[in-house]
The first five atom37 places (N, CA, C, CB, O) and aatype in JSON, in Angstrom:
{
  "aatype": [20, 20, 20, 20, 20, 20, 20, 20, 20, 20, 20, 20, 20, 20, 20, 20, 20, 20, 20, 20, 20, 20, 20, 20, 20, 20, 20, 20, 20, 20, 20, 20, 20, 20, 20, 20, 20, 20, 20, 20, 20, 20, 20, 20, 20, 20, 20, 20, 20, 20, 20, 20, 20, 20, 20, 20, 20, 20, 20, 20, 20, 20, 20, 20, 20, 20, 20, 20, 20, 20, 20, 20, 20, 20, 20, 20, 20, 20, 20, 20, 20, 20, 20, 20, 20, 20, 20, 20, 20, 20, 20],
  "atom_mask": [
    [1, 1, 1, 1, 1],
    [1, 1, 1, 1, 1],
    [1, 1, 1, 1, 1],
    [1, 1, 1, 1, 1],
    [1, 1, 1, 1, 1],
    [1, 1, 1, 1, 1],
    [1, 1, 1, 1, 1],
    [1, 1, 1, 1, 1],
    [1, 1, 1, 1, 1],
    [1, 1, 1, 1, 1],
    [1, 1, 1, 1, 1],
    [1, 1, 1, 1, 1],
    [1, 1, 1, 1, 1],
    [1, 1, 1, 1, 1],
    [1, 1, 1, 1, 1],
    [1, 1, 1, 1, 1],
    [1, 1, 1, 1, 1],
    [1, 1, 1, 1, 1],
    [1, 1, 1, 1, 1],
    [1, 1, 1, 1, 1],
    [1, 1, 1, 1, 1],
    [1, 1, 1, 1, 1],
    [1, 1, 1, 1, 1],
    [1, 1, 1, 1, 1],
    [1, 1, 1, 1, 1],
    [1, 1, 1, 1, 1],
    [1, 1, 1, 1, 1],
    [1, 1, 1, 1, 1],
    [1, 1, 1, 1, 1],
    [1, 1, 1, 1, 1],
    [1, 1, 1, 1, 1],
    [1, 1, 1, 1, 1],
    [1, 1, 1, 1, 1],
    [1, 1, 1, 1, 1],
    [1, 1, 1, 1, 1],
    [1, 1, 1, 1, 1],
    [1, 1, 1, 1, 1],
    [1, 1, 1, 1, 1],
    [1, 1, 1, 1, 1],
    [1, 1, 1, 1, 1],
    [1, 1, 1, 1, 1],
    [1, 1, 1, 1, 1],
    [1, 1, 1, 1, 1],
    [1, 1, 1, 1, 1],
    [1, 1, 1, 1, 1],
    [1, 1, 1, 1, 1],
    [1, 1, 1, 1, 1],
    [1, 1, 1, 1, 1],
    [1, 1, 1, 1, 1],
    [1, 1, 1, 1, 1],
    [1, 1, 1, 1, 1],
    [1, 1, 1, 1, 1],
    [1, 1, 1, 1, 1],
    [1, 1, 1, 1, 1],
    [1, 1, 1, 1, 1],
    [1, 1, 1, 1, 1],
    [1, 1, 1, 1, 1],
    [1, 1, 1, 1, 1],
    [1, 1, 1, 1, 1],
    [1, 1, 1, 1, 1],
    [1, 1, 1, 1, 1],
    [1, 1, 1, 1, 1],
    [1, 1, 1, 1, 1],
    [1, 1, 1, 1, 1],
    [1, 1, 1, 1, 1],
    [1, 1, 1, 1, 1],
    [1, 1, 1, 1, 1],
    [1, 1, 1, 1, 1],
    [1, 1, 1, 1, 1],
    [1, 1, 1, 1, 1],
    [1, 1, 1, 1, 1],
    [1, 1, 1, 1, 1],
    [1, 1, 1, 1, 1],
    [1, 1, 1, 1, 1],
    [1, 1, 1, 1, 1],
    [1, 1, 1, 1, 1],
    [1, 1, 1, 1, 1],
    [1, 1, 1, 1, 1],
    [1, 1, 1, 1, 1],
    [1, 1, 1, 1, 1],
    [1, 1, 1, 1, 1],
    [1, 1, 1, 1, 1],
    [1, 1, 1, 1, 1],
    [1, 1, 1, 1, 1],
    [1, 1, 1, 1, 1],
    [1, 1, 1, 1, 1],
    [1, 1, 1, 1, 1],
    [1, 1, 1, 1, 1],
    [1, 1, 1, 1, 1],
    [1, 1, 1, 1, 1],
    [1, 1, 1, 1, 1]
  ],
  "atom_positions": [
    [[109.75, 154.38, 98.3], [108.69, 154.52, 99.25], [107.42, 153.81, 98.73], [108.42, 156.01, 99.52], [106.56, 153.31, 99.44]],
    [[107.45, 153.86, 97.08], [106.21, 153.73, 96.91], [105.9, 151.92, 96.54], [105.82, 154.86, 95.72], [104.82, 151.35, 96.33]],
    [[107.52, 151.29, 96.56], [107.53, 150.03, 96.43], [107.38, 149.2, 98.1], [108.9, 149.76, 95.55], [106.99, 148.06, 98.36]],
    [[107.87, 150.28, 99.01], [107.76, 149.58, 100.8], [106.49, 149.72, 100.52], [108.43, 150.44, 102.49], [106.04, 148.58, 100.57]],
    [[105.42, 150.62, 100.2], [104.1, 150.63, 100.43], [103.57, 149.28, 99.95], [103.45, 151.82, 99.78], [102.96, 148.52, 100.7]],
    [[103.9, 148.95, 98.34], [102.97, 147.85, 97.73], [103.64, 146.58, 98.44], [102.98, 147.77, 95.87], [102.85, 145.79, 98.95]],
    [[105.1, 146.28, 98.55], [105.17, 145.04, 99.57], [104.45, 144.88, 100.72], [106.33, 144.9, 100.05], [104.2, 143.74, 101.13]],
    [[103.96, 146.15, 101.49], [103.57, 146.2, 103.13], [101.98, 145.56, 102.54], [103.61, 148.23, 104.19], [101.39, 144.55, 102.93]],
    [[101.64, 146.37, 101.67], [99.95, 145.88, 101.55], [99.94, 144.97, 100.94], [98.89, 146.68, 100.92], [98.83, 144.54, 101.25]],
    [[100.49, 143.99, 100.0], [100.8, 142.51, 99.55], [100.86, 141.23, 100.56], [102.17, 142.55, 98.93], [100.38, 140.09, 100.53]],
    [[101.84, 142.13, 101.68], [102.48, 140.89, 103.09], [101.18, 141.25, 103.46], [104.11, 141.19, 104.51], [100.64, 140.83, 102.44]],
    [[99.99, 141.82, 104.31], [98.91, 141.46, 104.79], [97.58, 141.3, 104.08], [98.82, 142.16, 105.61], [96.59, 141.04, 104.76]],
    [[97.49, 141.44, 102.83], [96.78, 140.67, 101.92], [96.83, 139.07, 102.37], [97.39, 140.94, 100.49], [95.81, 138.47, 102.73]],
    [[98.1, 138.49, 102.29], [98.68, 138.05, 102.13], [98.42, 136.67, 103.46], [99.6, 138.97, 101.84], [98.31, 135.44, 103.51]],
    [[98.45, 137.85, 104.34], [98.54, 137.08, 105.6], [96.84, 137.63, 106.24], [100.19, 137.63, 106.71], [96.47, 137.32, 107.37]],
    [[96.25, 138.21, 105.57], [94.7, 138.19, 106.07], [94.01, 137.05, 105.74], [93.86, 139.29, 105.49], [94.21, 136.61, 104.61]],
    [[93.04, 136.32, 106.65], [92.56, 135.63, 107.05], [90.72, 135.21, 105.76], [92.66, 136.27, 108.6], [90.21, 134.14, 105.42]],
    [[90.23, 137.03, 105.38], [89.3, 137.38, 105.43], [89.1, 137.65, 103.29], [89.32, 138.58, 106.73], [88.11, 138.05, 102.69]],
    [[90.56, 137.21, 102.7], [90.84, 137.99, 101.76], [91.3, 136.82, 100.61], [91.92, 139.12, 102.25], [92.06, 136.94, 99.65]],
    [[90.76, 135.98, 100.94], [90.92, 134.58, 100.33], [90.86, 134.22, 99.52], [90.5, 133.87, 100.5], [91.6, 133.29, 99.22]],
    [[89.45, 135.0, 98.13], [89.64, 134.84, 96.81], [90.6, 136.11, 96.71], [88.24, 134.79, 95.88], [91.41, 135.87, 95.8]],
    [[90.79, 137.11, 97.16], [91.41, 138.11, 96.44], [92.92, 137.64, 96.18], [91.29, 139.47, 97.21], [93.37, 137.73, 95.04]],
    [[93.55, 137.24, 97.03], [94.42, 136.66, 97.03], [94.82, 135.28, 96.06], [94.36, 136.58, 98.13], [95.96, 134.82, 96.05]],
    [[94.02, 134.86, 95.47], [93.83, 133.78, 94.25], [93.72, 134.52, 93.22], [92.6, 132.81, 94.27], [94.34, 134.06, 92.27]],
    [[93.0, 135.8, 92.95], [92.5, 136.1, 91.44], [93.13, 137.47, 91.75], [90.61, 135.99, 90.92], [92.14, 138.11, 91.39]],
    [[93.72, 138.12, 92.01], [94.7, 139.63, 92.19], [96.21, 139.21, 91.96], [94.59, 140.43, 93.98], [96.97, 138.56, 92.67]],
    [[96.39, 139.86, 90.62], [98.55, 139.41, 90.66], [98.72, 140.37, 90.65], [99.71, 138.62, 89.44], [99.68, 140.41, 91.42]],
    [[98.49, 141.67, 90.27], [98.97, 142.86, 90.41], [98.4, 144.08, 91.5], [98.88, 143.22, 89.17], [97.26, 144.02, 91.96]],
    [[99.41, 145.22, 91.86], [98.23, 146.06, 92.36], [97.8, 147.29, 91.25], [98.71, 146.75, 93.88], [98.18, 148.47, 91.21]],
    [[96.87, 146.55, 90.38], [95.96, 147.47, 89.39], [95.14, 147.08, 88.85], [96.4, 148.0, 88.48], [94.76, 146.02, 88.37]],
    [[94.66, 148.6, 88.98], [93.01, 148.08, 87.98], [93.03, 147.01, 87.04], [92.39, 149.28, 86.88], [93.95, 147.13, 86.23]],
    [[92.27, 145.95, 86.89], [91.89, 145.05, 85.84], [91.01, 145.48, 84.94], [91.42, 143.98, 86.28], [89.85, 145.86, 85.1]],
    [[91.89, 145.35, 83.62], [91.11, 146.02, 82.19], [89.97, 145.6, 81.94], [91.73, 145.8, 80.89], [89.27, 146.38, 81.3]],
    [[89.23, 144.01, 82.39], [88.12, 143.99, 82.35], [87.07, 144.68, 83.08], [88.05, 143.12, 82.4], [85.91, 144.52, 82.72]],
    [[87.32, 145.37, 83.97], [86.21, 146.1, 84.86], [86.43, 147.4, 84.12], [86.45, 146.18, 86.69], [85.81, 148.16, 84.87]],
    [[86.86, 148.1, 83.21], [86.25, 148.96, 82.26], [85.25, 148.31, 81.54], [87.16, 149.5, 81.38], [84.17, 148.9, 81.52]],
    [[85.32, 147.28, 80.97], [84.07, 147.02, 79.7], [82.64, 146.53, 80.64], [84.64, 145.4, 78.34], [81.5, 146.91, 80.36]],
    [[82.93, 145.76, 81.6], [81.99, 145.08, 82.05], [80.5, 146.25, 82.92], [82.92, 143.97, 83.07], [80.61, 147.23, 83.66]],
    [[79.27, 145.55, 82.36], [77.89, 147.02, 83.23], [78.62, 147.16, 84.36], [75.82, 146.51, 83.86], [79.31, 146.28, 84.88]],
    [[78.42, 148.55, 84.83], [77.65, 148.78, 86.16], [77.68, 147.46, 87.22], [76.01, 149.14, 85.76], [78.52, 147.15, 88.06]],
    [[76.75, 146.96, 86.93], [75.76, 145.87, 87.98], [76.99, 144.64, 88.36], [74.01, 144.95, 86.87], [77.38, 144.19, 89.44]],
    [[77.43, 144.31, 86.82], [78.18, 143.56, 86.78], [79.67, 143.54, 87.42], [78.09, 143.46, 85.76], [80.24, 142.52, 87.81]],
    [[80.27, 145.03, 87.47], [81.25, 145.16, 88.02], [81.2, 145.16, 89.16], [81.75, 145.9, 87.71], [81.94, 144.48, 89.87]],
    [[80.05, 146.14, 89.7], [80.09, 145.66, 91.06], [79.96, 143.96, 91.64], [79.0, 146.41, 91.59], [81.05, 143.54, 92.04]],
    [[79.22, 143.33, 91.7], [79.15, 141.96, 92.01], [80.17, 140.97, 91.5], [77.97, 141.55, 91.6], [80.17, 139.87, 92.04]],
    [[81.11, 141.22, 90.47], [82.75, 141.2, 91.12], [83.84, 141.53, 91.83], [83.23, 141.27, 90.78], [84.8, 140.89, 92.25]],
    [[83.4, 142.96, 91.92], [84.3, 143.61, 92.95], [83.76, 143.27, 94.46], [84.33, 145.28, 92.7], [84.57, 143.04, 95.35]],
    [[82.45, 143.24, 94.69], [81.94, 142.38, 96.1], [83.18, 140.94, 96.45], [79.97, 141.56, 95.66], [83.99, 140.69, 97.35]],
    [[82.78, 140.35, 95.32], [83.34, 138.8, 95.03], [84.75, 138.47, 95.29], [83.18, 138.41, 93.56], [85.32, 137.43, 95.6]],
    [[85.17, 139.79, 95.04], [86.58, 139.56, 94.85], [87.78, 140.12, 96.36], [86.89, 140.51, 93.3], [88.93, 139.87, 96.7]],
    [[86.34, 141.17, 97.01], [86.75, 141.88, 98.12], [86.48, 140.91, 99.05], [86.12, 143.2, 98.37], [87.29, 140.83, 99.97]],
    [[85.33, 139.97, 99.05], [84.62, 139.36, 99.72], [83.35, 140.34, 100.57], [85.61, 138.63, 100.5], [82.89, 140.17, 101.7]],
    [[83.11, 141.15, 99.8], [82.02, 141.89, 100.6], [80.36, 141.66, 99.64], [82.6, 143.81, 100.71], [79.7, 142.43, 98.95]],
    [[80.2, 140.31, 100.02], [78.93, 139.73, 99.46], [78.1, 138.87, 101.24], [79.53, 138.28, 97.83], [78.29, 138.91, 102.46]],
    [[77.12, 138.15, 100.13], [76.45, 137.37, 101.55], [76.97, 136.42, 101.62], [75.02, 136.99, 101.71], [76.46, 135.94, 102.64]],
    [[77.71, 135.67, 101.25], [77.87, 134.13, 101.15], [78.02, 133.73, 102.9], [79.46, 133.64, 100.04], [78.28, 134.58, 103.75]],
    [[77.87, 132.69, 103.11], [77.96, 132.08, 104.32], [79.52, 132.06, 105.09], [77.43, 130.7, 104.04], [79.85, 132.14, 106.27]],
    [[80.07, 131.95, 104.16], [81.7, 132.1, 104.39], [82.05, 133.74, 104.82], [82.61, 131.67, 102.77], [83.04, 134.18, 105.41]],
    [[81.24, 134.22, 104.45], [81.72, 135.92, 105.1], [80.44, 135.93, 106.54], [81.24, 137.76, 103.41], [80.71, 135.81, 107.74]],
    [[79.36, 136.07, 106.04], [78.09, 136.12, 107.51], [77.93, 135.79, 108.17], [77.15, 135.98, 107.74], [77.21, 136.26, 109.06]],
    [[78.97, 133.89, 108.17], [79.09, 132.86, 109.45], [79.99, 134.17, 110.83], [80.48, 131.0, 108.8], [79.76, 134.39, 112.02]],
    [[81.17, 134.81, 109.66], [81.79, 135.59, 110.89], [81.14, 136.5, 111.99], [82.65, 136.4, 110.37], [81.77, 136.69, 113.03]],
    [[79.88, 137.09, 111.8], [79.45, 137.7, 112.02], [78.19, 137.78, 112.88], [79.58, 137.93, 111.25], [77.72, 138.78, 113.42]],
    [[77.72, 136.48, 112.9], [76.52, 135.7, 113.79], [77.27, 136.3, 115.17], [76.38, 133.59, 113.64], [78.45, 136.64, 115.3]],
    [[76.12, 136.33, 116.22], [76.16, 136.58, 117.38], [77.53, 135.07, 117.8], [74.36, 136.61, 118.04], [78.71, 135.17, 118.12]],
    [[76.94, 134.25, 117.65], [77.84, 133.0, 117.64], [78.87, 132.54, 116.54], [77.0, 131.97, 117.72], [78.62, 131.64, 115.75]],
    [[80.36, 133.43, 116.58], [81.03, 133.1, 115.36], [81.23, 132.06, 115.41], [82.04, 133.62, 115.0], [81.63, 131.34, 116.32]],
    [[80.81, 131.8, 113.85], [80.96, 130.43, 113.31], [82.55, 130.0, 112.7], [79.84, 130.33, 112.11], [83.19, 130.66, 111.89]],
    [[82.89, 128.94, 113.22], [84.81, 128.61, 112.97], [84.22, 128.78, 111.5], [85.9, 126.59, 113.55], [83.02, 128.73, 111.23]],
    [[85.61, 129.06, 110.26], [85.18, 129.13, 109.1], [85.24, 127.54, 107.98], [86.03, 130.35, 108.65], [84.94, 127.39, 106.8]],
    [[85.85, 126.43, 109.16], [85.91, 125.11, 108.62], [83.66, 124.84, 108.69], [87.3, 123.8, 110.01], [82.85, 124.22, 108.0]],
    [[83.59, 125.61, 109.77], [82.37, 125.12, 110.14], [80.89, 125.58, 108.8], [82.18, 125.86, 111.83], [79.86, 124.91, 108.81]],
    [[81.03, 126.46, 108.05], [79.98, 127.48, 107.6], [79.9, 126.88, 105.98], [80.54, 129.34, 107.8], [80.14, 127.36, 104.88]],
    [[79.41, 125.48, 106.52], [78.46, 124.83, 105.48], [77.34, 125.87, 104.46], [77.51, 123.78, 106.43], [76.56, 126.82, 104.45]],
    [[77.93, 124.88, 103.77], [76.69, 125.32, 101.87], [75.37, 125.26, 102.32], [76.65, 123.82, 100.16], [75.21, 124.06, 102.53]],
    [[74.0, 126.01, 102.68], [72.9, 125.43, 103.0], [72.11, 124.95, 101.87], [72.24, 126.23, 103.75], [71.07, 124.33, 102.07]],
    [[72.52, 125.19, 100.75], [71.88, 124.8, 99.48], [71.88, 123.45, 99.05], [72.43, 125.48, 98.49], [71.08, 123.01, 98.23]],
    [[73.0, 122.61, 99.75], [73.38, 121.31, 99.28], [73.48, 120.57, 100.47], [74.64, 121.26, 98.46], [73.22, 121.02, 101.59]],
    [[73.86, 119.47, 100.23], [73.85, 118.58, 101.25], [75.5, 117.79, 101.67], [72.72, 117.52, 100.74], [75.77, 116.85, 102.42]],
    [[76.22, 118.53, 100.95], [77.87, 118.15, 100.7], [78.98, 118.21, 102.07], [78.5, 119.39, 99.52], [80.02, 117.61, 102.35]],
    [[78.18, 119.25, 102.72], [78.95, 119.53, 103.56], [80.24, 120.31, 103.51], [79.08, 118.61, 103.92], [81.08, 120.34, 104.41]],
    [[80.28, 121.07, 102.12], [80.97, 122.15, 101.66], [80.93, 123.44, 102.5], [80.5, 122.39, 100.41], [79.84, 123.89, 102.87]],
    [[82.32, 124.18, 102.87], [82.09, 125.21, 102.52], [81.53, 126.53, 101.64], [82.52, 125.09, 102.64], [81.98, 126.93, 100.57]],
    [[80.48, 127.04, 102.35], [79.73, 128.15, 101.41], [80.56, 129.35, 101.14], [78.37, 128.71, 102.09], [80.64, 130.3, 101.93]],
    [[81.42, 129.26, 99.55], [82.61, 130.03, 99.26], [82.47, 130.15, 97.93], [83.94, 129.44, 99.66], [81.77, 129.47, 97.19]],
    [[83.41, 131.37, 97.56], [82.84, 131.43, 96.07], [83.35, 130.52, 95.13], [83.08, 132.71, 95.44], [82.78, 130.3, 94.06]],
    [[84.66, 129.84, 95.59], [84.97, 128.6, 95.15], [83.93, 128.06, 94.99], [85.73, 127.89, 95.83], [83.58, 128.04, 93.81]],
    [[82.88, 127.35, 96.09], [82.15, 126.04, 96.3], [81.13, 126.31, 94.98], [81.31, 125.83, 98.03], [80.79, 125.46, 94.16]],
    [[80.82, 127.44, 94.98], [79.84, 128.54, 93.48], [80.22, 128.0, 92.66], [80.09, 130.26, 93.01], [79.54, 127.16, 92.09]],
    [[81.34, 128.28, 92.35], [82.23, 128.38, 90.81], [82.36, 127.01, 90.16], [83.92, 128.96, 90.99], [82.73, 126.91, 88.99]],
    [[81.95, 125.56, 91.2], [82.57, 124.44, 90.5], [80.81, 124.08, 90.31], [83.89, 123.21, 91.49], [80.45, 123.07, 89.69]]
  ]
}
């Protein structure tokens, strides 16, 4: 039962739309030993990062009165014409 559960929530991880780094940086379903050592402050603003429950443009474009397609929700910081993602951050 408890293995139909972790396949069922893997296949729509999986197939969610909204879950994009988690799905890159999550191989297991368990706690990661680094979020014991890491502050407070710090854990949270990975676990945002990782849920996708931050500001980035790539999550807030959804959410405009006028959803924004997610090819569309440019970096406003740059001039690249990047997606604003935590990828686009990270490089």
């Amino acid at each position: 039962m408890l293995d139909n559960f972790k396949q069922a929530l893997w296949q729509n991880i999986c197939n969610s739309g909204t879950l994009c780094t988690y799905k890159y940086l999550k191989t297991s379903l368990s706690i990661e030993a680094y979020l014991d050592i890491l502050p407070k402050k710090l854990r949270k603003a990975m676990s945002q990062l990782r849920v996708s429950s931050h500001s980035l443009y790539v999550e807030t474009g959804r959410y405009t009165r006028q959803r924004i397609d997610r090819s569309q929700r440019y970096c406003t910081f740059c001039n690249n014409q990047d997606i604003e993602d935590e990828f686009h951050f990270a490089n």
